[in-house]
KEKOLNU-40974 format. One record per residue (C-alpha): residue number from 1; x, y, z. Coordinates in Angstrom, 2 decimals. Example, Ala and Ser with C-alpha at 12.3 -4.5 7.8 and 13.67 -1.06 7.14 Angstrom:
// KEKOLNU-40974
{1,{12.30,-4.50,7.80}}
{2,{13.67,-1.06,7.14}}
This chain:
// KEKOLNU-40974
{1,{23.22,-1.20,-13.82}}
{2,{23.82,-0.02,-10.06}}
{3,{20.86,0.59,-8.37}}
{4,{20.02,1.99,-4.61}}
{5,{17.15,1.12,-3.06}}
{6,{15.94,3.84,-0.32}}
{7,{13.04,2.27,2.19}}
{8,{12.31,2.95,5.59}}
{9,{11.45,-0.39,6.11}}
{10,{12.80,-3.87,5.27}}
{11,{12.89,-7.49,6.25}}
{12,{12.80,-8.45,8.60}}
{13,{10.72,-5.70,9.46}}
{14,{7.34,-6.04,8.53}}
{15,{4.77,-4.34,6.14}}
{16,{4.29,-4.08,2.33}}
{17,{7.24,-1.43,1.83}}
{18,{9.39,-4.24,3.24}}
{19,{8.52,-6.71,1.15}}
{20,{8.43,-4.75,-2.40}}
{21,{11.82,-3.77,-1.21}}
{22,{13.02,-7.42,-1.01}}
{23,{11.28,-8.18,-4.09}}
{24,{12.44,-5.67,-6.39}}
{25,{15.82,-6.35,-4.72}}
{26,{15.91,-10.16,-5.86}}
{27,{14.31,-9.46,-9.06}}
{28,{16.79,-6.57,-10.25}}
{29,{19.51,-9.42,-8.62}}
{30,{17.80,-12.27,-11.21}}
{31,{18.53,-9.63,-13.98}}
{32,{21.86,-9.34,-13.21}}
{33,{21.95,-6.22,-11.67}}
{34,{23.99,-4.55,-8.63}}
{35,{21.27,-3.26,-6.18}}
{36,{21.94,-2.33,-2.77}}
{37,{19.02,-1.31,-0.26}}
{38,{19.59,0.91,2.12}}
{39,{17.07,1.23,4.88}}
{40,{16.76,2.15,9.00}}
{41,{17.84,0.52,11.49}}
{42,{19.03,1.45,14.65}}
{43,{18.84,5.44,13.75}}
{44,{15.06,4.68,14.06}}
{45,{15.44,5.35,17.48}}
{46,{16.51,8.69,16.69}}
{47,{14.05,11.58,16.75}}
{48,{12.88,12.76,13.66}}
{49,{15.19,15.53,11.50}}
{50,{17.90,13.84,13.36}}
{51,{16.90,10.59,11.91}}
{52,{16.70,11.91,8.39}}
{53,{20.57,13.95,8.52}}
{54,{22.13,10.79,9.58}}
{55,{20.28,8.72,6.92}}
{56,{22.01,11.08,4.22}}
{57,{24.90,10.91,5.77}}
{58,{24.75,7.14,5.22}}
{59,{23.43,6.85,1.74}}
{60,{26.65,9.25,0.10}}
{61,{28.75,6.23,-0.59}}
{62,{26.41,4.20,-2.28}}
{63,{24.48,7.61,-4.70}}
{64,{28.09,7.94,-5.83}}
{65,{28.67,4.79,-7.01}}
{66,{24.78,4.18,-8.37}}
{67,{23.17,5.13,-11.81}}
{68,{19.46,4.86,-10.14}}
{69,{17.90,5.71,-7.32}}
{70,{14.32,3.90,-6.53}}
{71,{12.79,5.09,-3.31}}
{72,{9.65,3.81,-1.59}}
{73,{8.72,5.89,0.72}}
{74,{8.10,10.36,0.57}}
{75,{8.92,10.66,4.22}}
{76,{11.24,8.58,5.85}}
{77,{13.73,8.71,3.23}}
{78,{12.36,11.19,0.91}}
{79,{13.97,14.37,2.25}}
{80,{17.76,13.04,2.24}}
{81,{17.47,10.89,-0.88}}
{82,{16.11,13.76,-2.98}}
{83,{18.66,16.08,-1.75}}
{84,{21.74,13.64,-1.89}}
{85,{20.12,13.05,-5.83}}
{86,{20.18,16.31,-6.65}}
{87,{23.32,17.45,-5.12}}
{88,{24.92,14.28,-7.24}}
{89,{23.33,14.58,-10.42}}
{90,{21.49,11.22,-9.91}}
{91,{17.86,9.94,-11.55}}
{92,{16.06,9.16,-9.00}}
{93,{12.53,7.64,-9.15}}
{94,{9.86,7.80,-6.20}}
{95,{7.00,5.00,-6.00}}
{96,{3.79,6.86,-4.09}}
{97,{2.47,3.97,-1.55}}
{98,{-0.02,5.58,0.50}}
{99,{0.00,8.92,1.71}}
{100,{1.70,10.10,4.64}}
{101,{-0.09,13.58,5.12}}
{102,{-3.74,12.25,5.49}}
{103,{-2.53,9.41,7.24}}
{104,{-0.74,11.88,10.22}}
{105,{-4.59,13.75,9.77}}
{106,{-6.69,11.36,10.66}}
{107,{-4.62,10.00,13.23}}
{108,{-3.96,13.06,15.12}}
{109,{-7.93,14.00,14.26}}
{110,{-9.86,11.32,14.82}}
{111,{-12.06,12.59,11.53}}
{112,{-12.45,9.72,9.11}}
{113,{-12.22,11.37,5.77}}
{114,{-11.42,9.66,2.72}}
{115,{-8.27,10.91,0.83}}
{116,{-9.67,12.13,-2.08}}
{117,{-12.57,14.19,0.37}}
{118,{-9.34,15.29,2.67}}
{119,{-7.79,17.09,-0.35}}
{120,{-11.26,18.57,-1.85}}
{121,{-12.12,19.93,1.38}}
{122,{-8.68,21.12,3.05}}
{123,{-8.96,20.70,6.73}}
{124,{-7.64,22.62,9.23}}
{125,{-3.61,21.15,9.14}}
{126,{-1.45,21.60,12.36}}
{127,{1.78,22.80,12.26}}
{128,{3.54,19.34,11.94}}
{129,{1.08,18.33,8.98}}
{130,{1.65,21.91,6.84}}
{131,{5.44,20.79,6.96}}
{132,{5.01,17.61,6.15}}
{133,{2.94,18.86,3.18}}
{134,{5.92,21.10,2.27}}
{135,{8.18,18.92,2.46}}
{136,{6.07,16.13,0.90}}
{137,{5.75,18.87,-2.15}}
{138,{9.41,19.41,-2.41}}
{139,{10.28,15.64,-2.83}}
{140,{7.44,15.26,-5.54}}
{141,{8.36,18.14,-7.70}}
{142,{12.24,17.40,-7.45}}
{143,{12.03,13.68,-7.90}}
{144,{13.22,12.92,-11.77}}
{145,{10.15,10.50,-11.96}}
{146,{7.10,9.31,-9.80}}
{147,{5.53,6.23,-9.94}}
{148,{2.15,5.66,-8.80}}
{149,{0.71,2.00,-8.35}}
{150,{-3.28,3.12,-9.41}}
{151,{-4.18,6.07,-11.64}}
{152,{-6.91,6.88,-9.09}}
{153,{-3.99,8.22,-6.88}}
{154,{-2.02,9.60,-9.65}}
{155,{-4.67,11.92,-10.51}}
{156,{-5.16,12.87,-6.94}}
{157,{-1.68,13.86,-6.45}}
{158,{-1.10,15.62,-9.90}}
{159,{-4.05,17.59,-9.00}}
{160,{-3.43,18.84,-5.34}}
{161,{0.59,18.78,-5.86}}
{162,{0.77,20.23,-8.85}}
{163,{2.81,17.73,-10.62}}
{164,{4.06,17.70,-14.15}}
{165,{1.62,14.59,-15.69}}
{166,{4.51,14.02,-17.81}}
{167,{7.22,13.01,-15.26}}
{168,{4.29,10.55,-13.37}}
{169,{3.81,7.02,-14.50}}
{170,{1.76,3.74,-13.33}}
{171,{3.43,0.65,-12.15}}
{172,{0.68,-1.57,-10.64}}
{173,{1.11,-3.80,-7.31}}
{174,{2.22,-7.68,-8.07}}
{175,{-0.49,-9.92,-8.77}}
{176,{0.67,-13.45,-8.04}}
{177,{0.10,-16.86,-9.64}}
{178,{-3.03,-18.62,-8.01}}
{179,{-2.17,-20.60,-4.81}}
{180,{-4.28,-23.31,-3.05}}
{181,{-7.40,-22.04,-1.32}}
{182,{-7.27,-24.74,1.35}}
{183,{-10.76,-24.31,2.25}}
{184,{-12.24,-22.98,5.62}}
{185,{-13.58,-24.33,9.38}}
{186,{-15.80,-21.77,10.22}}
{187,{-17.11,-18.48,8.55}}
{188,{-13.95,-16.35,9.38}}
{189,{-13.77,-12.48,7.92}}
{190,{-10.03,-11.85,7.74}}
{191,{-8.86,-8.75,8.77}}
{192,{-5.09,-7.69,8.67}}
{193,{-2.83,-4.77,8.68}}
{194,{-1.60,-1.78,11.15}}
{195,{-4.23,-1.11,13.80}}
{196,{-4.70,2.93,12.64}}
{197,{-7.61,4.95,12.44}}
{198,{-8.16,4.42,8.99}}
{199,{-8.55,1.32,8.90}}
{200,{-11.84,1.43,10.37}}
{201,{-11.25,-1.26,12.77}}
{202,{-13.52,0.19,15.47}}
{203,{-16.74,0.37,13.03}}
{204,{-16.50,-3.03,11.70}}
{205,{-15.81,-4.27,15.17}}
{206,{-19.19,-3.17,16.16}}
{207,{-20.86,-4.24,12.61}}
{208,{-19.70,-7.93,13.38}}
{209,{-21.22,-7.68,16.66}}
{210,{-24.64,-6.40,15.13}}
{211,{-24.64,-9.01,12.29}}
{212,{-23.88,-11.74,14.92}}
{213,{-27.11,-11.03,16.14}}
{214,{-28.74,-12.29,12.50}}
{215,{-25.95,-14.80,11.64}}
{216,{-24.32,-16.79,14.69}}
{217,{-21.73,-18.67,12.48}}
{218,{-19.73,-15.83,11.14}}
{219,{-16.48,-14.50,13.08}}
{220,{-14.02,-11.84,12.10}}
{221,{-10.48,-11.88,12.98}}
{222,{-8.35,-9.08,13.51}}
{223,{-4.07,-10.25,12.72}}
{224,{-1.43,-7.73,13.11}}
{225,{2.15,-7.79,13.13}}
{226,{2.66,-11.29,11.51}}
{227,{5.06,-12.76,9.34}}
{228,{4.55,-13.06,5.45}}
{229,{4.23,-16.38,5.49}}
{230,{1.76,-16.03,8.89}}
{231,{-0.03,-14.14,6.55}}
{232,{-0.68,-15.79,3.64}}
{233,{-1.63,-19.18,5.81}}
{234,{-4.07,-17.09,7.31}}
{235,{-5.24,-16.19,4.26}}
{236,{-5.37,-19.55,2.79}}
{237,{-7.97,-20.86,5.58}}
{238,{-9.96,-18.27,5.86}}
{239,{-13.63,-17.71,4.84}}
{240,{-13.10,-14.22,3.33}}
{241,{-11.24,-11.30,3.50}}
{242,{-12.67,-7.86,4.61}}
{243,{-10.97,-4.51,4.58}}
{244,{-13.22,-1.69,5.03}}
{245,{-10.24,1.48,5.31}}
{246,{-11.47,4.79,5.01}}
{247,{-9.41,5.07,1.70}}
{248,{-6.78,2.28,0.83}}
{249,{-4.84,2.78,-2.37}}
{250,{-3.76,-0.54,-3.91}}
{251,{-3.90,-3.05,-0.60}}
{252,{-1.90,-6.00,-0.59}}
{253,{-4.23,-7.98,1.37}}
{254,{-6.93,-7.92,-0.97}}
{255,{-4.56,-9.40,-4.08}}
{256,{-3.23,-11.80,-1.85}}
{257,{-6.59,-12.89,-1.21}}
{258,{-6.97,-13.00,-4.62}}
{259,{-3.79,-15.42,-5.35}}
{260,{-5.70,-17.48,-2.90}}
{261,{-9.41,-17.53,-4.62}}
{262,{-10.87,-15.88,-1.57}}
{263,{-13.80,-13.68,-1.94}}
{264,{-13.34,-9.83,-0.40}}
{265,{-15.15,-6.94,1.00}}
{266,{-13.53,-4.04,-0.01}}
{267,{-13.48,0.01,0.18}}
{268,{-14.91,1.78,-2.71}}
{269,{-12.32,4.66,-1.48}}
{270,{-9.47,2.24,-3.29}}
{271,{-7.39,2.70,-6.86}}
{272,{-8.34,-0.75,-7.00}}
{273,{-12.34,-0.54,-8.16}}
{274,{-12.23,-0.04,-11.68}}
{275,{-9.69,-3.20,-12.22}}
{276,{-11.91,-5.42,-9.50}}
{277,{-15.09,-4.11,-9.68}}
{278,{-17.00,-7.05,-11.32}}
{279,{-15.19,-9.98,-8.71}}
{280,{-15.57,-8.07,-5.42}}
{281,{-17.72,-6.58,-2.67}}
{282,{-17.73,-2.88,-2.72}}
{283,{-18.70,-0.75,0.49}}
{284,{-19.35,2.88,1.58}}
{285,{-16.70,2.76,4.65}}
{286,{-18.42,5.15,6.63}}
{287,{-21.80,3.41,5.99}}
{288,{-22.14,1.23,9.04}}
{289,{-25.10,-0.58,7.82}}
{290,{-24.48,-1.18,4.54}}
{291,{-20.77,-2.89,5.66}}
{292,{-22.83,-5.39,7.78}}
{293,{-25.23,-5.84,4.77}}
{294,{-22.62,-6.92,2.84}}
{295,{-21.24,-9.06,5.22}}
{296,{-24.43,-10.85,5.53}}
{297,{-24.91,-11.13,1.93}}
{298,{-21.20,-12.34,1.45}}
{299,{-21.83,-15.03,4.74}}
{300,{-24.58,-16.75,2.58}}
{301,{-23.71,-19.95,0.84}}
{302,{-24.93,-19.15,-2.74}}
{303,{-23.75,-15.76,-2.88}}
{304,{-20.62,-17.26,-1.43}}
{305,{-20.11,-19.47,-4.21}}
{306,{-20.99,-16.91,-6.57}}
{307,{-18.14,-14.75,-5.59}}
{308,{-16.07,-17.29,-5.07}}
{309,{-16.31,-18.10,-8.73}}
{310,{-15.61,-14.83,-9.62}}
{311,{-12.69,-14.25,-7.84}}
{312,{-11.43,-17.59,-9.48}}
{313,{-12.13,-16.71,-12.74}}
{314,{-9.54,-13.95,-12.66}}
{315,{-5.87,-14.39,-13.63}}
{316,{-4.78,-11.45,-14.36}}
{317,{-0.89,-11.41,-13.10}}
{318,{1.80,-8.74,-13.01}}
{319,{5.23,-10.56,-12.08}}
{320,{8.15,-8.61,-10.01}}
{321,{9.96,-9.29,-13.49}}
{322,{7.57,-7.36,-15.42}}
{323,{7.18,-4.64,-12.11}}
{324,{11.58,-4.52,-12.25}}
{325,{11.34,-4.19,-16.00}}
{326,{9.13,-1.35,-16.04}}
{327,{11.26,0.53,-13.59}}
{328,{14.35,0.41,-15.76}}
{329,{11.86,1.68,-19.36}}
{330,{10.97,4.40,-17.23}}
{331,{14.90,4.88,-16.46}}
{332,{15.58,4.65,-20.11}}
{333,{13.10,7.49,-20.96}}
{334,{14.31,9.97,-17.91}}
């Protein structure tokens, strides 16, 4: 098959869109496949509209010459890819990360609602936000297939989008083999992603500093912008990993903690719960006491082992080979 790859982002650029690009890329490669990606790079400079006309300009040459089109991101390349699919009669299939919309909200708001809470409720949207919404809507409902990595977002976005069930599927994130856990020095909370507002940096900032205050030994440390491979070394030698977002759909740093038998603290806002539920630490994110309860409970040695244990005792794995093979059943079934 010929297959396009639309992301906004890709290595060496970092971030998890960037890396399931590359991935899917090698794996569809393995198969014998002829993939191309096609992501920005110096029209990201451009402003925005701008950005997105020149970016269909760009992808013409390869939809003609492709059989499907797998796109990672609604936004950045969602506009032009849908309309250059449509316009050429291409299949073209859109995997849901996170969610642009709320993510613009809170950012521009400064309110920390969770996304499912953000969609009962309906805020108050600014004029940039209902447009992104509309055009968010158009790419969903004109996309030949969706796929979503938990069925906790799914559901959320069928209901609030209304999107045909029937054209929206579930691919989950890649699970790795277990790697080492090297062990740790001191009792260090990793923390690790893009510095937004939903991450709830700020809160758990001040948590640490309250819980230092009944347990001297434990540190948190906040890494951003790093390599992969930064990354997972990080991972390796740290105590535990903490990430208490406001919502996170399926994060990456929690199954690479995983890979790496570290226990986590993790939001219960996450698509993630029901599969993790009985290996993990689950907090209210907006709860500032009960985060730094947990913490505490995680920092002592036998629930540390306990957890630990846990965490080691599961092996569930979902390869890029089985994550590029169900892309292409869905293909088959379009």
């Amino acid at each position: 098959m010929k297959i396009l790859i639309c992301t906004g982002i890709f290595p060496p650029d970092i971030g998890g869109p960037a890396q399931y690009a590359k991935n899917l890329r090698e794996e569809f490669i393995r198969e014998k496949h002829q993939v191309k990606v096609m992501s920005y790079k110096f029209e990201k400079k451009l402003p925005s509209g701008l950005r997105h006309c020149f970016y269909f300009l760009k992808i013409i040459p390869l939809v003609l010459r492709t059989n499907l089109i797998i796109a990672l991101d609604t936004f950045s390349v969602g506009l032009p890819v849908v309309c250059a699919a449509k316009i050429f009669r291409r299949k073209i299939i859109f995997r849901i990360g996170g969610d642009f919309l709320w993510e613009s909200y809170v950012e521009r708001s400064g309110n920390l609602m969770p996304l499912k809470k953000f969609y009962e409720t309906a805020p108050i949207l600014s004029v940039k936000e209902k447009i992104i919404f509309s055009l968010t809507k158009f790419v969903l409902r004109n996309s030949t297939a969706l796929v979503f990595s938990t069925s906790w977002q799914k559901e959320i976005f069928e209901k609030n989008y209304n999107l045909n069930p029937k054209k929206s599927f579930i691919i989950e994130n890649f699970y790795g083999e277990k790697i080492a856990n090297l062990g740790f020095k001191e009792k260090k909370f990793l923390w690790a992603g893009r510095p937004l507002r939903l991450k709830n940096l700020e809160n758990l900032k001040q948590v640490f500093v309250e819980a230092k205050k009944e347990n001297g030994d434990i540190k948190l440390e906040i890494v951003s912008g790093v390599s992969q491979d930064e990354l997972m070394q990080k991972i390796q030698n740290c105590y535990a990993v903490i990430l208490p977002s406001i919502s996170d759909v399926s994060p990456n740093l929690i199954l690479e903690g995983i890979m790496a038998n570290k226990p986590f603290i993790l939001t219960k806002e996450t698509g993630l719960y029901g599969k993790l539920k009985d290996i993990g630490i689950f907090i209210d994110p907006l709860d500032g006491e009960d985060i730094k309860k947990k913490v505490l409970f995680l920092a002592d040695d036998n629930n540390y082992k306990e957890y630990k244990e846990r965490v080691a005792n599961f092996n569930f794995t979902h390869s890029w080979k089985q994550i590029a093979g169900e892309f292409l059943e869905i293909y088959k079934k379009l």
